[in-house]
ZAKOL-616800 format. One record per residue: residue in one letter; x, y, z of N, C-alpha, C in turn. Coordinates in steps of 0.2 Angstrom, whole numbers, plus 5000, padded with zeros to 4 digits. Layout:
A, X, Y, Z, X, Y, Z, X, Y, Z $
...
% end
This chain:
X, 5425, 5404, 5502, 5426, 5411, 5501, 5431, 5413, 5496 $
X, 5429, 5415, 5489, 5434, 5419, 5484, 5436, 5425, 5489 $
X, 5446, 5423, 5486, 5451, 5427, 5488, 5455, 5429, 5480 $
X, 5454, 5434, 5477, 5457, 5434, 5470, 5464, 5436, 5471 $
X, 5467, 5436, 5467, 5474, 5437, 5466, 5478, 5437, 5460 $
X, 5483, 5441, 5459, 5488, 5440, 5454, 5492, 5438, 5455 $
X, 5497, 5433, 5451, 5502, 5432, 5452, 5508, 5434, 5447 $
X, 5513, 5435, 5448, 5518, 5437, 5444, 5525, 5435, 5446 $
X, 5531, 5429, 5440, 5536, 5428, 5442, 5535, 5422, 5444 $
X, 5540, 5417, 5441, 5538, 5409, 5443, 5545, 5406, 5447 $
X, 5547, 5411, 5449, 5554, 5408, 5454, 5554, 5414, 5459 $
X, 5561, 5411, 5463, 5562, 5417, 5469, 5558, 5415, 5474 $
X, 5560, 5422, 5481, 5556, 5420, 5487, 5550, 5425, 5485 $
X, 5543, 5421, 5489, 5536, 5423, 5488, 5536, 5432, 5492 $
X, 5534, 5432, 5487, 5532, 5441, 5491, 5523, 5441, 5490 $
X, 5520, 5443, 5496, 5514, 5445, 5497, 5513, 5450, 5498 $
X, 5508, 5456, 5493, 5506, 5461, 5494, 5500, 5462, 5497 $
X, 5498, 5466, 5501, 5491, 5466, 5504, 5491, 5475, 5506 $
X, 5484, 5476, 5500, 5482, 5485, 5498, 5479, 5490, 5505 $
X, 5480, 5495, 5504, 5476, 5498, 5507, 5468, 5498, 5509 $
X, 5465, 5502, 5513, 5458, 5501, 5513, 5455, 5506, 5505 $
X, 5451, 5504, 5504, 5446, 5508, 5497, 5451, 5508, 5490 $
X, 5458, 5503, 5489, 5462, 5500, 5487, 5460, 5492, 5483 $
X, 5467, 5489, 5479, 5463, 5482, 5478, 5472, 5481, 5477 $
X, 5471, 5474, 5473, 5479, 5469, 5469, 5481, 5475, 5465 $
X, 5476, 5479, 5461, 5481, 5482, 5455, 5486, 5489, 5461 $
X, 5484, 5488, 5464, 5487, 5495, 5468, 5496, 5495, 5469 $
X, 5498, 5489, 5469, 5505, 5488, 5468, 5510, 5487, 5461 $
X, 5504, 5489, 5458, 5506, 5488, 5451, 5512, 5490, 5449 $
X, 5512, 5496, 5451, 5520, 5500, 5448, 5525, 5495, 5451 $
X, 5526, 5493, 5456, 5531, 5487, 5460, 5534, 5481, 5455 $
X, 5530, 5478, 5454, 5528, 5472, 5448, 5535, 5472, 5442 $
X, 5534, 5476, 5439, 5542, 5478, 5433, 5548, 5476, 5437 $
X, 5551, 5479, 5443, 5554, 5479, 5445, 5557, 5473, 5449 $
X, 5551, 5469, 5451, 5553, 5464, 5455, 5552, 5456, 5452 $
X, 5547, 5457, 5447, 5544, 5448, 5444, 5548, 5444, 5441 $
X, 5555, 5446, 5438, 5560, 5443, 5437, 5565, 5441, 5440 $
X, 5564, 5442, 5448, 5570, 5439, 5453, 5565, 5438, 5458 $
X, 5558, 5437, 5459, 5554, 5435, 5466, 5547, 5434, 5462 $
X, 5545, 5429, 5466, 5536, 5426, 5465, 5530, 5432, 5467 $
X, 5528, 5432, 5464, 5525, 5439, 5467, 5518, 5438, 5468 $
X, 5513, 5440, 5474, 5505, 5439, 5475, 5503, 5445, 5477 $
X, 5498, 5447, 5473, 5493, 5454, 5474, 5487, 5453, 5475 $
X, 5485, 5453, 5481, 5479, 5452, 5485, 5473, 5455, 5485 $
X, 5467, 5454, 5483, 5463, 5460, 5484, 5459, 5455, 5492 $
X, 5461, 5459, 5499, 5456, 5459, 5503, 5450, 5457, 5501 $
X, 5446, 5453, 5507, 5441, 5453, 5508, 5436, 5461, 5508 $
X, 5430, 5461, 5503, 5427, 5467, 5503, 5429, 5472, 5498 $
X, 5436, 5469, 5494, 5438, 5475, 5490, 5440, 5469, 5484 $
X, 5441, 5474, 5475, 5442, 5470, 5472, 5438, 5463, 5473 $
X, 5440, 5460, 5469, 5436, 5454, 5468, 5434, 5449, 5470 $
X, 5437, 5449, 5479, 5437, 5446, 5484, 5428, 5446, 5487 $
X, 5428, 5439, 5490, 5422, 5442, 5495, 5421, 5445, 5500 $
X, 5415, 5447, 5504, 5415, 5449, 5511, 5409, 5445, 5517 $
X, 5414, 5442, 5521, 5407, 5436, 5523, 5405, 5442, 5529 $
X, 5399, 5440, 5533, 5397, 5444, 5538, 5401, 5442, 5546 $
X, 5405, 5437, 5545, 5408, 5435, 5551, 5417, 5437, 5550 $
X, 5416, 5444, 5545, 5423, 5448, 5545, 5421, 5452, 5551 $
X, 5423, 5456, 5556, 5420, 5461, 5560, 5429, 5465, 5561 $
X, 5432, 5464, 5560, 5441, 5468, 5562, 5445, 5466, 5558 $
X, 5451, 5468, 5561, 5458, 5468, 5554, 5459, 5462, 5559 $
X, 5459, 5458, 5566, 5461, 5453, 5566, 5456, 5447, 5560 $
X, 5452, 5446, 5561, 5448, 5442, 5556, 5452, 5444, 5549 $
X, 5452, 5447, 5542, 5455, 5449, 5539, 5461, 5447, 5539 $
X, 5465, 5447, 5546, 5471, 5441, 5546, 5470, 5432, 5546 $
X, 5465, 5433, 5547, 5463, 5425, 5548, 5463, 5424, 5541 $
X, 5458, 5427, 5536, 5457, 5425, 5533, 5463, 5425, 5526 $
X, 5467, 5429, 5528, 5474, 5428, 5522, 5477, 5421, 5526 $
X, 5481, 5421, 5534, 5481, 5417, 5537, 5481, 5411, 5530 $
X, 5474, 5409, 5530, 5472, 5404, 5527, 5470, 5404, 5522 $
X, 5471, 5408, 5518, 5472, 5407, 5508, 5482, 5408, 5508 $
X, 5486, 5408, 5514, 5493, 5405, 5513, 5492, 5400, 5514 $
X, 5490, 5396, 5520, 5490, 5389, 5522, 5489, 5386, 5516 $
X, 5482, 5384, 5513, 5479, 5383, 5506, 5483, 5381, 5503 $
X, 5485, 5386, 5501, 5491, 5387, 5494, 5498, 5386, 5495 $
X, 5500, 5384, 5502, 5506, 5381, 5504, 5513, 5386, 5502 $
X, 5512, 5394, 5503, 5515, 5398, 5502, 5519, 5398, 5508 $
X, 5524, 5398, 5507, 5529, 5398, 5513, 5536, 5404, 5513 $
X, 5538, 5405, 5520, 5544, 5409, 5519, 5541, 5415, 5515 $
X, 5539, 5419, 5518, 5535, 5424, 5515, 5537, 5430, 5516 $
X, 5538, 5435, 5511, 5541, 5444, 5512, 5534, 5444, 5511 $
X, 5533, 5448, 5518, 5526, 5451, 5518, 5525, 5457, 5518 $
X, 5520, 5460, 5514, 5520, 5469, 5512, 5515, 5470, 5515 $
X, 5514, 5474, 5515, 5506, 5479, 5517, 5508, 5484, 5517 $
X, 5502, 5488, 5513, 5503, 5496, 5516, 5495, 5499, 5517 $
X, 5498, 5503, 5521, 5492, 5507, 5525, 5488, 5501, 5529 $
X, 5481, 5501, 5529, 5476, 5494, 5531, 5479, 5487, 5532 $
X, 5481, 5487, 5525, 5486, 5481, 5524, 5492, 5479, 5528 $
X, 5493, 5483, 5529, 5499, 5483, 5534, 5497, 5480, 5541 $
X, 5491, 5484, 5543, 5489, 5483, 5551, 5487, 5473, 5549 $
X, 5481, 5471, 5545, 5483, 5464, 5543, 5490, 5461, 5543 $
X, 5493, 5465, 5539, 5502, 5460, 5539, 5504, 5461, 5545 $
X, 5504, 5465, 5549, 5506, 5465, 5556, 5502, 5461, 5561 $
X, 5498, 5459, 5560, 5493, 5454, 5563, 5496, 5446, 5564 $
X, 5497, 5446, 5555, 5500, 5440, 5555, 5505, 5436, 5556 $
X, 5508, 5443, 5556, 5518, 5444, 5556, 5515, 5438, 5567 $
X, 5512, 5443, 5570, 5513, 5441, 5576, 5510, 5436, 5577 $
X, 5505, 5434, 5575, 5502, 5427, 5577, 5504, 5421, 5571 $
X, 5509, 5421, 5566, 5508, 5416, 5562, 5518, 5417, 5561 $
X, 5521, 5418, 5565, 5529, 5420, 5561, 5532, 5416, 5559 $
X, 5530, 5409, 5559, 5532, 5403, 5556, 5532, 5404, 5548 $
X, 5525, 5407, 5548, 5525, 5408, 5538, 5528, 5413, 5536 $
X, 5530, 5419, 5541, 5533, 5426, 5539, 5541, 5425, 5536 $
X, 5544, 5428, 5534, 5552, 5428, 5530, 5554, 5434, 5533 $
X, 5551, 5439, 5532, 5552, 5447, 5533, 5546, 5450, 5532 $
X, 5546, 5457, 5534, 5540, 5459, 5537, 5543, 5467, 5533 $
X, 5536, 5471, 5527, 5536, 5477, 5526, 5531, 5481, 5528 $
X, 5531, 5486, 5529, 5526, 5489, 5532, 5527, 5497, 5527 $
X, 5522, 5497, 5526, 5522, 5505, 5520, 5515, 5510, 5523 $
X, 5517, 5516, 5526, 5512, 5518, 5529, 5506, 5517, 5534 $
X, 5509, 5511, 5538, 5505, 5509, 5543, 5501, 5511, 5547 $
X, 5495, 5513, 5549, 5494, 5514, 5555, 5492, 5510, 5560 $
X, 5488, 5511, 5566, 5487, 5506, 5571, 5490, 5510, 5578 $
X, 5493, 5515, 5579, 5495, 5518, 5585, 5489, 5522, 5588 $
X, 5487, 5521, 5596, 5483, 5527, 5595, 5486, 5532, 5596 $
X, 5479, 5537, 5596, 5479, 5543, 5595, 5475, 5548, 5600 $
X, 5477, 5552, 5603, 5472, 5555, 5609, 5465, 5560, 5604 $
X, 5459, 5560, 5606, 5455, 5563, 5602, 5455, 5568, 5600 $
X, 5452, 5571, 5595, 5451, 5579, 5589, 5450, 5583, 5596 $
X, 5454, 5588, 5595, 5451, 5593, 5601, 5444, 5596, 5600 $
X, 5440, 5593, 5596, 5433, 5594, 5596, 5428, 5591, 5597 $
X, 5432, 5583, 5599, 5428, 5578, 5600, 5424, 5579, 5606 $
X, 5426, 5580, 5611, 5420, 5581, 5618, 5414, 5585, 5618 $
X, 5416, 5590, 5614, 5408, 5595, 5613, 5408, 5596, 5606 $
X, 5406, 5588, 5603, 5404, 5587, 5596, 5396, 5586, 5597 $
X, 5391, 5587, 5603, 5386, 5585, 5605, 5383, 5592, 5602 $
X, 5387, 5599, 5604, 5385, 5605, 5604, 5386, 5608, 5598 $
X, 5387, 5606, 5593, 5392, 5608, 5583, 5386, 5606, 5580 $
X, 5385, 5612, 5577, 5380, 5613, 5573, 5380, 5608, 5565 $
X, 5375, 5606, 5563, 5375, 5599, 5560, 5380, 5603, 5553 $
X, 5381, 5609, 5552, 5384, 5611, 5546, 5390, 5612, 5546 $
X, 5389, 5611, 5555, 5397, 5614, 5555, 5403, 5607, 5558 $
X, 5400, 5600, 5558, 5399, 5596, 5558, 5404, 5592, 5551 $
X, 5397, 5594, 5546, 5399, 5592, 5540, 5407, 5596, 5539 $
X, 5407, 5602, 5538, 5415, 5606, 5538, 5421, 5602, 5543 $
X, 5419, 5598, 5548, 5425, 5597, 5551, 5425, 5588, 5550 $
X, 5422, 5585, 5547, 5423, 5579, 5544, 5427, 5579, 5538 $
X, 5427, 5584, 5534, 5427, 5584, 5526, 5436, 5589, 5529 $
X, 5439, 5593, 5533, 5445, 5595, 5535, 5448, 5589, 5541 $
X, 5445, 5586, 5545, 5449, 5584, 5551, 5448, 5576, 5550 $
X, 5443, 5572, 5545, 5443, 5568, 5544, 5446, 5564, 5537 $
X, 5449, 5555, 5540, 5450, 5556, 5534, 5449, 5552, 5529 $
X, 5451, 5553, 5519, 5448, 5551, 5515, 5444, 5544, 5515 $
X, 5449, 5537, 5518, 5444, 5532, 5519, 5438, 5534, 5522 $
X, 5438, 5539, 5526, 5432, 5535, 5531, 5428, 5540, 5526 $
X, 5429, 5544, 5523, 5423, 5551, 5520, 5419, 5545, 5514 $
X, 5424, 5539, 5512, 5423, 5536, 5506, 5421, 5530, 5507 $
X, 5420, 5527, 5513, 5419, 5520, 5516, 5414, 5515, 5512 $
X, 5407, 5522, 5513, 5401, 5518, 5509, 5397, 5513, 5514 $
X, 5396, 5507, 5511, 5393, 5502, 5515, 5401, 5499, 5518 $
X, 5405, 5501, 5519, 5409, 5499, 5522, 5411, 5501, 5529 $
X, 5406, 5508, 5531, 5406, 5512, 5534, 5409, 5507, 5542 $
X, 5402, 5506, 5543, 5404, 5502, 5551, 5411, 5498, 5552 $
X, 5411, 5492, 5547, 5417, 5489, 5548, 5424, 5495, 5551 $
X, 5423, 5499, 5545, 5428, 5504, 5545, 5428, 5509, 5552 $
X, 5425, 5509, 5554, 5425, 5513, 5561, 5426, 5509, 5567 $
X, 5424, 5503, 5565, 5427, 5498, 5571, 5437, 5497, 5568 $
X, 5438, 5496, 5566, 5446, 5495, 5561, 5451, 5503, 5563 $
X, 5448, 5508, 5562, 5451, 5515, 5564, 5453, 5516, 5573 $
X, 5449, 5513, 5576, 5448, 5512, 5582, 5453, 5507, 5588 $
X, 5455, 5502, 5583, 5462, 5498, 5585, 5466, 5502, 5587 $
X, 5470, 5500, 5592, 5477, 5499, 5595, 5479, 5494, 5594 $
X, 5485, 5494, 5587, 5488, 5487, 5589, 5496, 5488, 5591 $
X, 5496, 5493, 5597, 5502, 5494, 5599, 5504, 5487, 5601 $
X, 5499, 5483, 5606, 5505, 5477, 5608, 5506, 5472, 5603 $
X, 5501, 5473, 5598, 5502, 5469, 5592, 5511, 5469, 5590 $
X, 5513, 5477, 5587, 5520, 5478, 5586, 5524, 5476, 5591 $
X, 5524, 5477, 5597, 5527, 5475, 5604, 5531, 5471, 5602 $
X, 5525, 5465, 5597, 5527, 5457, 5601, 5529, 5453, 5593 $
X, 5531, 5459, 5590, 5533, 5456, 5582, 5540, 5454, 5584 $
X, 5543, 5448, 5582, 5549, 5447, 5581, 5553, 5447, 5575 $
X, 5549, 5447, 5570, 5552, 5446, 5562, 5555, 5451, 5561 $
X, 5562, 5452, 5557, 5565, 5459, 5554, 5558, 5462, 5551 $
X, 5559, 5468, 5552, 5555, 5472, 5551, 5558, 5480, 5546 $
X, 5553, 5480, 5539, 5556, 5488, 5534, 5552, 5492, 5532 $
X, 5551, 5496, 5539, 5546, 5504, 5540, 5548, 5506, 5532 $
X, 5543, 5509, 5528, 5542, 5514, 5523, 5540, 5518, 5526 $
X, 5541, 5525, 5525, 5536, 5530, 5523, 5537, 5537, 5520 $
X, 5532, 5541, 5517, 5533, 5547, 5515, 5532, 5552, 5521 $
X, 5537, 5557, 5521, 5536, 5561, 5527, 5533, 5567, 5525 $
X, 5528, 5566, 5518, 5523, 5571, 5519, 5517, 5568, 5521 $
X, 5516, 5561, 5522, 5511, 5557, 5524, 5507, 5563, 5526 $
X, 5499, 5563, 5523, 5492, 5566, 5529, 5490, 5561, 5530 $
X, 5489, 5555, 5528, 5484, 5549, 5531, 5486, 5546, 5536 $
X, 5493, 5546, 5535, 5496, 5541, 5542, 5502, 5547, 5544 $
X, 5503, 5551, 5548, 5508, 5555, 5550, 5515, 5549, 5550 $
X, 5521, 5551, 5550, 5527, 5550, 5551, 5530, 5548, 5560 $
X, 5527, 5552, 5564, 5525, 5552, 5569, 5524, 5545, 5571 $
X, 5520, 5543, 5566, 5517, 5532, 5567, 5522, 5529, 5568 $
X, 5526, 5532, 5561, 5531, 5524, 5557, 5535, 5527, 5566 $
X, 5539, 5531, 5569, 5543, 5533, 5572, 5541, 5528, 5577 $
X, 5536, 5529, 5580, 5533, 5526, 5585, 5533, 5518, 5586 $
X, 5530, 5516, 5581, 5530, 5509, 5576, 5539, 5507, 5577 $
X, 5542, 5510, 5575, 5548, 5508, 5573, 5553, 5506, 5581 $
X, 5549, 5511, 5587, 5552, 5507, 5593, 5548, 5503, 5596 $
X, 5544, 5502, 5595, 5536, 5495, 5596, 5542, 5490, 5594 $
X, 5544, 5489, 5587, 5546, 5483, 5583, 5553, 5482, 5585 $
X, 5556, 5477, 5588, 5563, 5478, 5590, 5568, 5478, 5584 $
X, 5564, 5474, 5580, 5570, 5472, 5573, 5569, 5475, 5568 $
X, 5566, 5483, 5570, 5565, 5485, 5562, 5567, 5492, 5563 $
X, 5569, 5494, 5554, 5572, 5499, 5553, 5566, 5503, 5550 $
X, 5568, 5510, 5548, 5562, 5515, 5545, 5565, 5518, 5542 $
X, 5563, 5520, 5538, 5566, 5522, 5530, 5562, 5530, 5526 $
X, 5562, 5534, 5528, 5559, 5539, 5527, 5557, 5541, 5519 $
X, 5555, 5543, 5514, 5556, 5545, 5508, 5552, 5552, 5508 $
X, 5553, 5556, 5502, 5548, 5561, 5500, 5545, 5560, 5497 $
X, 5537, 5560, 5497, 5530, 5561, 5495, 5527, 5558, 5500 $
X, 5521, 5557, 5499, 5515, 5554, 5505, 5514, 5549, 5505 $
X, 5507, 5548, 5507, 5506, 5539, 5508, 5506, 5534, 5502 $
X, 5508, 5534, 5499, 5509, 5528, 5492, 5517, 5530, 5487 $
X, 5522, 5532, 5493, 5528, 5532, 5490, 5529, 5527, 5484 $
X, 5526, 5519, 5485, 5527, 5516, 5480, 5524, 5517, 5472 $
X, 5520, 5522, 5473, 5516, 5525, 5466, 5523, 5532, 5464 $
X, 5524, 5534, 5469, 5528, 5542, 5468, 5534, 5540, 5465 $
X, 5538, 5534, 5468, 5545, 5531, 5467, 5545, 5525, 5467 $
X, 5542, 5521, 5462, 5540, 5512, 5464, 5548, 5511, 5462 $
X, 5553, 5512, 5456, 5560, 5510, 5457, 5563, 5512, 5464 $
X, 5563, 5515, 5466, 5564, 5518, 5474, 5563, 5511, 5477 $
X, 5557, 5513, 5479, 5554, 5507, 5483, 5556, 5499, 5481 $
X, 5556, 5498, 5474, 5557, 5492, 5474, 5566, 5491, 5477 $
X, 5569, 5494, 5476, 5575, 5493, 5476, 5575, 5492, 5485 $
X, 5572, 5496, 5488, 5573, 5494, 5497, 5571, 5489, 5498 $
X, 5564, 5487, 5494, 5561, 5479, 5495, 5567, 5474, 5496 $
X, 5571, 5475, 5488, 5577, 5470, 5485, 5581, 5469, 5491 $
X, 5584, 5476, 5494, 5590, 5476, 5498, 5588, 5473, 5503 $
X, 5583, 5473, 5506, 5579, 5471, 5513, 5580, 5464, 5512 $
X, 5577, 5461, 5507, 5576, 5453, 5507, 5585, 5450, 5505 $
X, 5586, 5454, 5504, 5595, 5451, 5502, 5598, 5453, 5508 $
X, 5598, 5455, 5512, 5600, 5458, 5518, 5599, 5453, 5524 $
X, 5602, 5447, 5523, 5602, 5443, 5530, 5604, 5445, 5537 $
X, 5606, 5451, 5538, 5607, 5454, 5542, 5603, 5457, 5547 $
X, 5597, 5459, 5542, 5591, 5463, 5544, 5587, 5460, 5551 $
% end
């Protein structure tokens, strides 16, 4: 199975990035300046996104952890600052818990994976008129899934996880991002997330879900402090 990747910076400890859904490797681009001169850097495209493949025996964001899982093993990538944001994150979160031996520290950049009680329209969505329908998908739903494509199923079985015990049972230092104008992952998550995780801090910024694109200097700098921070 092709698992494509960038690499940048031939010293330091391994940092692994892992994108968003409808995302790829280039996504943490802006990061890269800041960080490839004092840490090894890897930009992942998931399976099914960028130039990775998609086998029919992916069916969840656990499998998706299996398979990064093991293009680390592979490649004998150890001691690992692990990123993810958004999608990627619920995957690094995955790993963080069942694999901690390979993990170093754990970031998490607009996570989701909490649930959520349903759309107060969900129950009498049998009775909503097919146009009115459309109007409440394109407001109340959101942009991944409007965008999925043939990604569709996957993505509906992925949006559906709980990985509240997941968090529970992370032990790794753990560095909540997020933007607190977030609309794809309310802030509300990281809060809740951040008492789920026993060793982790949240770090709030201004702009929304990709504060790494709005303030990639920003970000890279907590990245730094967080990995310099044996305290953490």
């Amino acid at each position: 199975m092709k698992i494509s990747y960038l690499e940048f910076g031939e010293k330091g400890q391994n940092i692994v990035f892992l994108h968003g859904w409808q995302q790829d490797k280039k996504s943490f681009s802006p990061l890269v300046p800041f960080l490839f001169k004092k840490y090894r850097l890897f930009l992942v495209d998931l399976p099914g996104f960028g130039e990775s493949d998609l086998t029919a025996d992916i069916l969840d964001s656990f499998d998706f952890a299996k398979v990064v899982t093991n293009w680390l093993k592979k490649r004998k990538i150890k001691k690992v600052i692990l990123i993810g944001h958004s999608f990627g994150g619920k995957v690094a979160s995955i790993i963080a818990k069942k694999e901690p031996q390979l993990i170093y520290k754990l970031i998490l950049i607009a996570n989701p994976g909490v649930s959520h009680p349903p759309k107060f329209w969900y129950p009498y969505k049998r009775f909503i008129p097919l146009f009115l329908k459309g109007f409440l998908l394109r407001f109340f739903v959101s942009r991944d899934y409007r965008e999925a494509g043939k990604l569709l199923p996957l993505f509906k079985t992925i949006v559906k996880e709980n990985l509240e015990p997941v968090f529970a049972d992370i032990k790794i230092p753990t560095l909540l991002i997020w933007g607190k104008n977030d609309q794809e992952v309310p802030i509300a998550d990281g809060i809740k997330i951040n008492h789920l995780i026993k060793k982790s801090q949240l770090i709030v910024l201004d702009g929304g879900h990709f504060p790494f694109w709005e303030d990639p200097q920003k970000v890279a700098d907590l990245i730094d402090k967080f990995i310099q921070n044996d305290r953490s």
